[in-house]
C-alpha positions as a Markdown table, in Angstrom:
| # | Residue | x | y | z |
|---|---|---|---|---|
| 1 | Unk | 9.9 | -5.6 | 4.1 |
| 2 | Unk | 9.5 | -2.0 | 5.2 |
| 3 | Unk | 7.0 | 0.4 | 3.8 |
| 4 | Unk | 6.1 | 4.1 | 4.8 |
| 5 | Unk | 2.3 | 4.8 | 5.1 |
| 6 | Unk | 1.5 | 7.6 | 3.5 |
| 7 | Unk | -1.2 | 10.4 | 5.0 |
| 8 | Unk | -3.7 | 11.9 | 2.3 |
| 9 | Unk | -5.1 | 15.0 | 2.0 |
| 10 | Unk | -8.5 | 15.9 | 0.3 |
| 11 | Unk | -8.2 | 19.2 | -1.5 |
| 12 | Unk | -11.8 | 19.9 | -1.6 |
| 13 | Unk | -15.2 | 17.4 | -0.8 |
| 14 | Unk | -18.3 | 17.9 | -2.5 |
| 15 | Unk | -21.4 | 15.4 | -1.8 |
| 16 | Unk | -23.5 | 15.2 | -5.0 |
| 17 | Unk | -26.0 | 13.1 | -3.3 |
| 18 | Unk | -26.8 | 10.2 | -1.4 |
| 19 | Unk | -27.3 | 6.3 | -2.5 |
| 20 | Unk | -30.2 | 4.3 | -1.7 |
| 21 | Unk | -27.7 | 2.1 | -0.1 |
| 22 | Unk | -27.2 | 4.9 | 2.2 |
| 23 | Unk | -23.6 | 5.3 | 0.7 |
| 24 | Unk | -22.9 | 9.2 | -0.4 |
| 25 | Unk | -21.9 | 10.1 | -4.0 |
| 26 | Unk | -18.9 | 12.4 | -3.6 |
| 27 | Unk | -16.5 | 14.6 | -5.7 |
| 28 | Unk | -12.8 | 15.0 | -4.2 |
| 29 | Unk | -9.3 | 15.6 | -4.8 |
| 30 | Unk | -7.1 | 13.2 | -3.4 |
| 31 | Unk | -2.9 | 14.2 | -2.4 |
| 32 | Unk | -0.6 | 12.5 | -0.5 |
| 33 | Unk | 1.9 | 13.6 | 1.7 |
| 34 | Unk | 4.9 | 12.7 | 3.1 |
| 35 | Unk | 3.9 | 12.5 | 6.9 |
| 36 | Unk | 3.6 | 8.5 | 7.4 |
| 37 | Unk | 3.6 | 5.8 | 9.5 |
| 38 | Unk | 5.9 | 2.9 | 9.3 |
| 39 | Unk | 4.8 | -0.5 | 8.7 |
| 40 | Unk | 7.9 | -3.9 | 8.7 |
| 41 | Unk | 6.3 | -6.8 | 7.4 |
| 42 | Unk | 7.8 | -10.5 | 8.7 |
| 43 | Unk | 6.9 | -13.8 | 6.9 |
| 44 | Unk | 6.4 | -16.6 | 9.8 |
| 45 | Unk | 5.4 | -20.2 | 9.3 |
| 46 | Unk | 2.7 | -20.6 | 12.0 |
| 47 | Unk | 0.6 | -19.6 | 9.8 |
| 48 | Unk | -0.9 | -16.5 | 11.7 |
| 49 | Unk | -1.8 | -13.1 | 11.4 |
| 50 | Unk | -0.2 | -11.0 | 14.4 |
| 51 | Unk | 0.2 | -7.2 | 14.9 |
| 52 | Unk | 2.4 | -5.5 | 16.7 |
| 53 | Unk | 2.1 | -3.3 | 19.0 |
| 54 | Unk | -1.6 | -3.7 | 20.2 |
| 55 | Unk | -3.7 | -0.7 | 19.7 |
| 56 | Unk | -6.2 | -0.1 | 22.8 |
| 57 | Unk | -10.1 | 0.3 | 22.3 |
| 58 | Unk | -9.0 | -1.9 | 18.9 |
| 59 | Unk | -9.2 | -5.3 | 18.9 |
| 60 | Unk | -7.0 | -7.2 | 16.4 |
| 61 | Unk | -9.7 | -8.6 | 14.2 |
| 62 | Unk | -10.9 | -5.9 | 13.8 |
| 63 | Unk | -7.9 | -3.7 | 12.9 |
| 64 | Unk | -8.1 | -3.0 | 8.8 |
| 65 | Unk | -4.4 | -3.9 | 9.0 |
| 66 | Unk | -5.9 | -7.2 | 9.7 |
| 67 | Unk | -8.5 | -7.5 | 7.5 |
| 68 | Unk | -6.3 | -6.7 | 4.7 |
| 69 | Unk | -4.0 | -9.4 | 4.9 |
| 70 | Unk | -6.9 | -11.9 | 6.0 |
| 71 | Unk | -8.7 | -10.7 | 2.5 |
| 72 | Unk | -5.9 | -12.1 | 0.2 |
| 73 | Unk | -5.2 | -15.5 | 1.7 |
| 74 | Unk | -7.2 | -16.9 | -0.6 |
| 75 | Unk | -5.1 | -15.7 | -3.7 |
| 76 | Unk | -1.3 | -16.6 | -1.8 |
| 77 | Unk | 0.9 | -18.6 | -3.9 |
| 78 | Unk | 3.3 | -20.2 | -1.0 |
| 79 | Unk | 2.4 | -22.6 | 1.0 |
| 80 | Unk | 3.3 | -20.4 | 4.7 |
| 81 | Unk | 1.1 | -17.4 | 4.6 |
| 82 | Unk | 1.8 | -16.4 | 7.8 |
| 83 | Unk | 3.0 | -12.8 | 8.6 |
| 84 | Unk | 4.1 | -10.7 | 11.3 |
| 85 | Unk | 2.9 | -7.0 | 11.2 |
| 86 | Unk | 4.6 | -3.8 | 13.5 |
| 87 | Unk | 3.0 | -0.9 | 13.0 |
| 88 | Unk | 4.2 | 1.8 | 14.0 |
| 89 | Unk | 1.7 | 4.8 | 14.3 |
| 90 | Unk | 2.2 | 8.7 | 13.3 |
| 91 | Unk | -0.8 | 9.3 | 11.8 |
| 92 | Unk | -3.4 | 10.8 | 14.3 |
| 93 | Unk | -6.8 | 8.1 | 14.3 |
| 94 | Unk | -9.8 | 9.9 | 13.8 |
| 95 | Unk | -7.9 | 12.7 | 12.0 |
| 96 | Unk | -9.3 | 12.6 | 8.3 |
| 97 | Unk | -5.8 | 12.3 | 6.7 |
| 98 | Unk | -6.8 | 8.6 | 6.0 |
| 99 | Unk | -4.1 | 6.8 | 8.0 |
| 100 | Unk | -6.0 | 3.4 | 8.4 |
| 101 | Unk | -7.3 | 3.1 | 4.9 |
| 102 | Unk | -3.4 | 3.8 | 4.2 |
| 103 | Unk | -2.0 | 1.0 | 6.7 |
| 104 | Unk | -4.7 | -1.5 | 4.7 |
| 105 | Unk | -3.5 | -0.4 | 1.6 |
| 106 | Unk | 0.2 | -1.0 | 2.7 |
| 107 | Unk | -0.8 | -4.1 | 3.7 |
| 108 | Unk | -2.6 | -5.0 | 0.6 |
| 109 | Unk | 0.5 | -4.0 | -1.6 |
| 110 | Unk | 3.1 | -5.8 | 0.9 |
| 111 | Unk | 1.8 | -9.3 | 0.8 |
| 112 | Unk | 1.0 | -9.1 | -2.6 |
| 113 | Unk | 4.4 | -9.3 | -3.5 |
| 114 | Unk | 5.5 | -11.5 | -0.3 |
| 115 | Unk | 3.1 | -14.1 | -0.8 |
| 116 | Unk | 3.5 | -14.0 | -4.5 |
| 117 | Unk | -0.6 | -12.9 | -5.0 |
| 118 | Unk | 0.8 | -11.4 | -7.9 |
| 119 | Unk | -3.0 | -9.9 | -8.5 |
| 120 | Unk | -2.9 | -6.5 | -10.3 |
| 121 | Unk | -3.4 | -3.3 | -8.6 |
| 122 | Unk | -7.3 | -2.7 | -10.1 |
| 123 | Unk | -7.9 | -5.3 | -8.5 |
| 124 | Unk | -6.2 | -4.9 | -5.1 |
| 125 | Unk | -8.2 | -1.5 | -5.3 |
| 126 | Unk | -11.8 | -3.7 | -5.6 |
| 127 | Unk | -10.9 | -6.0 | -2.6 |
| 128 | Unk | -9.5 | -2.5 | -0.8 |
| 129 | Unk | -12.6 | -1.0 | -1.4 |
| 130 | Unk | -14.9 | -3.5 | 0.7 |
| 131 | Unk | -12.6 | -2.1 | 3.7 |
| 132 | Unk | -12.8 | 1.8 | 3.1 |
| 133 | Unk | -13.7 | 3.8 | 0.4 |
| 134 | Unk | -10.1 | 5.4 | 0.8 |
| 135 | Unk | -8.6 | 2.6 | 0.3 |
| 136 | Unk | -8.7 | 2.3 | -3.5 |
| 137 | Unk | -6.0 | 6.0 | -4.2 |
| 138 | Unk | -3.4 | 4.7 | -1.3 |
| 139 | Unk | -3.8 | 1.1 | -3.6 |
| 140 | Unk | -3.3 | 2.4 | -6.8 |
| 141 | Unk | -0.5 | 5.2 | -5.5 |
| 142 | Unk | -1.2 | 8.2 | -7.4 |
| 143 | Unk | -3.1 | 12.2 | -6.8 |
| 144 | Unk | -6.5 | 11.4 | -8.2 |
| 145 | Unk | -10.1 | 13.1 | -9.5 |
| 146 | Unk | -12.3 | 11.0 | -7.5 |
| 147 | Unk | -15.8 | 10.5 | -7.6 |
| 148 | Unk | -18.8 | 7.7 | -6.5 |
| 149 | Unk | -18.1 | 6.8 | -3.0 |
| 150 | Unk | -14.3 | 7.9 | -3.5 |
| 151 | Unk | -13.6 | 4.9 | -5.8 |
| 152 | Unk | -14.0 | 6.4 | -9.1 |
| 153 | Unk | -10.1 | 7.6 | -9.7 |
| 154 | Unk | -8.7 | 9.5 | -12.5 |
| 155 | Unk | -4.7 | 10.4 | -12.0 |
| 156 | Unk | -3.7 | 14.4 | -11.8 |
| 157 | Unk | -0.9 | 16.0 | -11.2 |
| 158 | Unk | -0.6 | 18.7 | -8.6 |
| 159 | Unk | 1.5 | 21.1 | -7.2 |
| 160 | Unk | 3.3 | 19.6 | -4.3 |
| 161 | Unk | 3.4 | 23.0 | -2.0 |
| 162 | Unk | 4.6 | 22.6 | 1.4 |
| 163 | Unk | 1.9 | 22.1 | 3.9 |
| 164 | Unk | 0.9 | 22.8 | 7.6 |
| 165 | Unk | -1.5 | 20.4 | 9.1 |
| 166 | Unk | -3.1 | 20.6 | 12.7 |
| 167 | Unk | -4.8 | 18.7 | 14.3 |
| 168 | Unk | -7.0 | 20.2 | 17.9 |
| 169 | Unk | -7.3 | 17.2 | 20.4 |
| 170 | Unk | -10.5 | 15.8 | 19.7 |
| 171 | Unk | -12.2 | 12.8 | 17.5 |
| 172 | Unk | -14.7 | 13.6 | 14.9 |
| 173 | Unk | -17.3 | 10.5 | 14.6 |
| 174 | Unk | -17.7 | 10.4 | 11.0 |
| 175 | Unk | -20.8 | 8.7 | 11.1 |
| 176 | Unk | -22.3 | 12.0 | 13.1 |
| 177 | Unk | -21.2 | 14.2 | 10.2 |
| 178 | Unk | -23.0 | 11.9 | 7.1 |
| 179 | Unk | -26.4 | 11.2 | 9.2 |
| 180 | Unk | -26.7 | 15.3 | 10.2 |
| 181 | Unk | -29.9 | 16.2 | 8.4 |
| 182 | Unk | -28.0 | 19.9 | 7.7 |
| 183 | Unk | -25.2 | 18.2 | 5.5 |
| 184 | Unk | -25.3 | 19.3 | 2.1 |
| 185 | Unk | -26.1 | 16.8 | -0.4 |
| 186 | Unk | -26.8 | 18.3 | -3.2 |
| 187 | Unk | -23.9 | 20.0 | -4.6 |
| 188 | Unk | -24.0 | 20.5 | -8.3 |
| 189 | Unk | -21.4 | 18.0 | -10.4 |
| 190 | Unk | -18.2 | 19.5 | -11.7 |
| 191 | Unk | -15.5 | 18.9 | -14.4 |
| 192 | Unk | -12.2 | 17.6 | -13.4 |
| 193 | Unk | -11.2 | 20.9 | -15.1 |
| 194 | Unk | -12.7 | 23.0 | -12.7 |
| 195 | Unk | -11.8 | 21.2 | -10.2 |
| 196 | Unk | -8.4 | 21.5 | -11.0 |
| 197 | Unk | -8.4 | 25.3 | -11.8 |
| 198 | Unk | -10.9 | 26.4 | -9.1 |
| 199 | Unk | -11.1 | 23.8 | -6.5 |
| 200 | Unk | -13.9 | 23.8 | -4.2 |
| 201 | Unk | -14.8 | 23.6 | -0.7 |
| 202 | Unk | -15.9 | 20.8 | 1.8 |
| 203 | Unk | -18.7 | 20.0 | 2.4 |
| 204 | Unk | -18.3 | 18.8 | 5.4 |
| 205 | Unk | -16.7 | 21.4 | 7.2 |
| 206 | Unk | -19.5 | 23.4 | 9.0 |
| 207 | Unk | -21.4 | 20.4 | 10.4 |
| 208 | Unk | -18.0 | 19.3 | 11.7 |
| 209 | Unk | -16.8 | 22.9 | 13.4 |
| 210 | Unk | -20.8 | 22.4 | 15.0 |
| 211 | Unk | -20.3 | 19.5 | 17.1 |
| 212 | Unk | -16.2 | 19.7 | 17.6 |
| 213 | Unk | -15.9 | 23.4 | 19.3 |
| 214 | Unk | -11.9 | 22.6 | 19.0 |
| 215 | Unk | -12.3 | 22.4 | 15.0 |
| 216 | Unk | -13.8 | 25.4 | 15.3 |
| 217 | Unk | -11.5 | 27.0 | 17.6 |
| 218 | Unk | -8.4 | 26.1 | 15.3 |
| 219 | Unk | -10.3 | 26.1 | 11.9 |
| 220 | Unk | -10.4 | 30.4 | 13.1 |
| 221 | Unk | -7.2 | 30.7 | 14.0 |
| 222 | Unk | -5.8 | 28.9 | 10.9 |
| 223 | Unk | -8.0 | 31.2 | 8.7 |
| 224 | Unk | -6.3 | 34.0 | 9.6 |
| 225 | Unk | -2.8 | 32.9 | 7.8 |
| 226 | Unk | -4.5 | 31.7 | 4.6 |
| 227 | Unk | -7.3 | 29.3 | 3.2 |
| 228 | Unk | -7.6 | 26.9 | 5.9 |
| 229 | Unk | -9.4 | 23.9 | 4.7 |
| 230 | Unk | -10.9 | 20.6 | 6.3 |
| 231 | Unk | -9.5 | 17.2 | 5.0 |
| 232 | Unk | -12.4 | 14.6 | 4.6 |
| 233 | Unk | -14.7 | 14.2 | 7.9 |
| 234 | Unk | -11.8 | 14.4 | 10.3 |
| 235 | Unk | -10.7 | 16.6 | 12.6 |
| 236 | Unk | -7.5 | 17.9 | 11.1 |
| 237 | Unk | -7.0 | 21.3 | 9.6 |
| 238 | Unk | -4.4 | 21.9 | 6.4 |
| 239 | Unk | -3.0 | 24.8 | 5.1 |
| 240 | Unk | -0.3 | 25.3 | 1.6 |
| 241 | Unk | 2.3 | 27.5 | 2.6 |
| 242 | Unk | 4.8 | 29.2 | 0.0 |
| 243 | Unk | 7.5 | 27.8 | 1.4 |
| 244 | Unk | 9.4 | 25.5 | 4.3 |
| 245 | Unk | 10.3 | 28.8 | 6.1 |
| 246 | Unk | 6.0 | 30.4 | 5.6 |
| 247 | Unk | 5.0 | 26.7 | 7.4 |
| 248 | Unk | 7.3 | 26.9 | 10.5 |
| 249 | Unk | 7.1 | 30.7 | 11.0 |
| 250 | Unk | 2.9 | 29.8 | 11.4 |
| 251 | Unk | 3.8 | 26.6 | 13.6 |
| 252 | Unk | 5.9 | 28.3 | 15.9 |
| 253 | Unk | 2.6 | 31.0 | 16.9 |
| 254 | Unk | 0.2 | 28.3 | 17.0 |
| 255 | Unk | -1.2 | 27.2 | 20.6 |
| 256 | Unk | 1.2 | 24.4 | 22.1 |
| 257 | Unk | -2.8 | 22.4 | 23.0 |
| 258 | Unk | -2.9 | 21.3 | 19.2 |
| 259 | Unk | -0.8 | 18.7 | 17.5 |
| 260 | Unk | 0.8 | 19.9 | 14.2 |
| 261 | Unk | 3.4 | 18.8 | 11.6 |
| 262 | Unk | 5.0 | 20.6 | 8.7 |
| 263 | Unk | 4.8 | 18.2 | 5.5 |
| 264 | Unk | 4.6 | 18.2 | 1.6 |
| 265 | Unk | 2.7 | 17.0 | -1.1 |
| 266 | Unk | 3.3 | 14.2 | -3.4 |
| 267 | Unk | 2.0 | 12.7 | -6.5 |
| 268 | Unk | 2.7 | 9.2 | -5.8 |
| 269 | Unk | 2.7 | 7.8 | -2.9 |
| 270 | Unk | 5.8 | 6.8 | -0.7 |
| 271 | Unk | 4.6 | 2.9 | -0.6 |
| 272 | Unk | 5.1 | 2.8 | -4.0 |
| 273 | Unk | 8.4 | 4.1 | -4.2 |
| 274 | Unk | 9.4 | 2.4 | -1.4 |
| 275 | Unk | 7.8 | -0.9 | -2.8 |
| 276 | Unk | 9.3 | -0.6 | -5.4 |
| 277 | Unk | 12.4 | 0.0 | -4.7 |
| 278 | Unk | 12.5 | -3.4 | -2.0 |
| 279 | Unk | 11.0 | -5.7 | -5.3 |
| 280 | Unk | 14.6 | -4.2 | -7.5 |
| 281 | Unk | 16.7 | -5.1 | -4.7 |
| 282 | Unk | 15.6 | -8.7 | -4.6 |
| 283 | Unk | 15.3 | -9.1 | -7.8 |
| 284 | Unk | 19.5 | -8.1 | -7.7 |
| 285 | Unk | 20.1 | -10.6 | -4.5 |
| 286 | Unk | 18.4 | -13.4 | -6.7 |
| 287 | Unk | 20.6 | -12.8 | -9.7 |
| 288 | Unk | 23.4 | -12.8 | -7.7 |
């Protein structure tokens, strides 16, 4: 089985306070877009997890690809449960476009259906969920309201405009962003009505241009072709185009020193179509 592994990005992000868990209470609008990574999923009988090719500074174990499939061994339904994982990367690390959360989402929705879990996907989103708080919309596949720690989903739909995303060469920590005592907290609530109509901001996005001088840097030069915007904590920049030909006219000024990719959104996410699409084509081989 092979699945793409969708990027997301996060229209606005408003923090509406903080836990005593030390968790923050967020507001955010969840797309997907079709920028992916590929993962090909391999059933083995040595009864081992392994992933292909190994990432450096990222030790297997501790790869969410990893920890996905480990979390549903104990609902498998055939007796081999091993599995062999390639993954093979696109999505920038460290980029706030949510590319591991989506590769242990993948995962999760994969070997449900190759080791006949057969669990539904509410609650592959509450197993998701102890691995990232992203984890829950690349689960449950669709453009979501989301609130509490990002878990909280209610389904949209969106205009899918073409989309320019850049990302300067550097890795934003987001654990410096959520302990910076100048981080908003506070923002007032809104509807999903509002948020729809008016959008919003991110919260994020000035303690992040403070310590990353290249989000800065780009987040300036972005701003002059439109409303540039900061997905999540990351450190990539998005902007909606009006068309194919808007995007590649901006991507062919930018500075050659930052990464960049020409994309659009979607209201479901590849995986599922893709998923999908594999589970149909079995079910015609077994009739056959």
């Amino acid at each position: 089985m092979q699945l793409p592994s969708p990027a997301k990005l996060n229209l606005f992000l408003h923090i509406t306070g903080r836990r005593q868990d030390g968790y923050h209470e967020l507001q955010t609008i969840f797309q997907f877009v079709d920028l992916c990574d590929t993962l090909t999923f391999s059933l083995t009988s040595n009864n081992r997890i392994e992933i292909a090719p190994e990432i450096k500074s990222l030790p297997q174990q501790e790869n969410l690809v990893y920890k996905a499939a480990e979390i549903l061994i104990p609902f498998k339904r055939i007796e081999s449960y091993g599995i062999d994982i390639i993954l093979e990367k696109q999505l920038p690390m460290g980029g706030g476009i949510g590319g591991g959360s989506s590769n242990a989402a993948t995962t999760l929705l994969a070997l449900n259906t190759l080791w006949e879990c057969n669990l539904p996907l509410e609650k592959l989103a509450e197993l998701g969920v102890t691995l990232g708080a992203d984890v829950p919309v690349f689960v449950m596949g669709f453009s979501a309201f989301a609130e509490g720690v990002g878990e909280r989903l209610q389904k949209v739909e969106l205009e899918t405009p073409c989309y320019l995303l850049l990302k300067p060469n550097c890795h934003v920590s987001t654990g410096q962003i959520f302990t910076d005592k100048y981080l908003t907290r506070d923002t007032p609530p809104i509807r999903i009505s509002h948020a729809l109509k008016l959008g919003g901001h991110n919260d994020c996005l000035d303690i992040v241009r403070k310590y990353n001088p290249e989000v800065d840097e780009a987040y300036l030069w972005l701003k002059n072709h439109g409303d540039a915007k900061l997905t999540g904590t990351g450190a990539c920049l998005f902007l909606a185009c009006d068309n194919l030909h808007h995007a590649e006219r901006i991507k062919q000024s930018m500075p050659k020193k930052w990464q960049s990719w020409i994309c659009h959104g979607c209201n479901t996410s590849p995986t599922h179509y893709a998923l999908n699409q594999w589970i149909e084509q079995n079910k015609d081989e077994k009739a056959k």
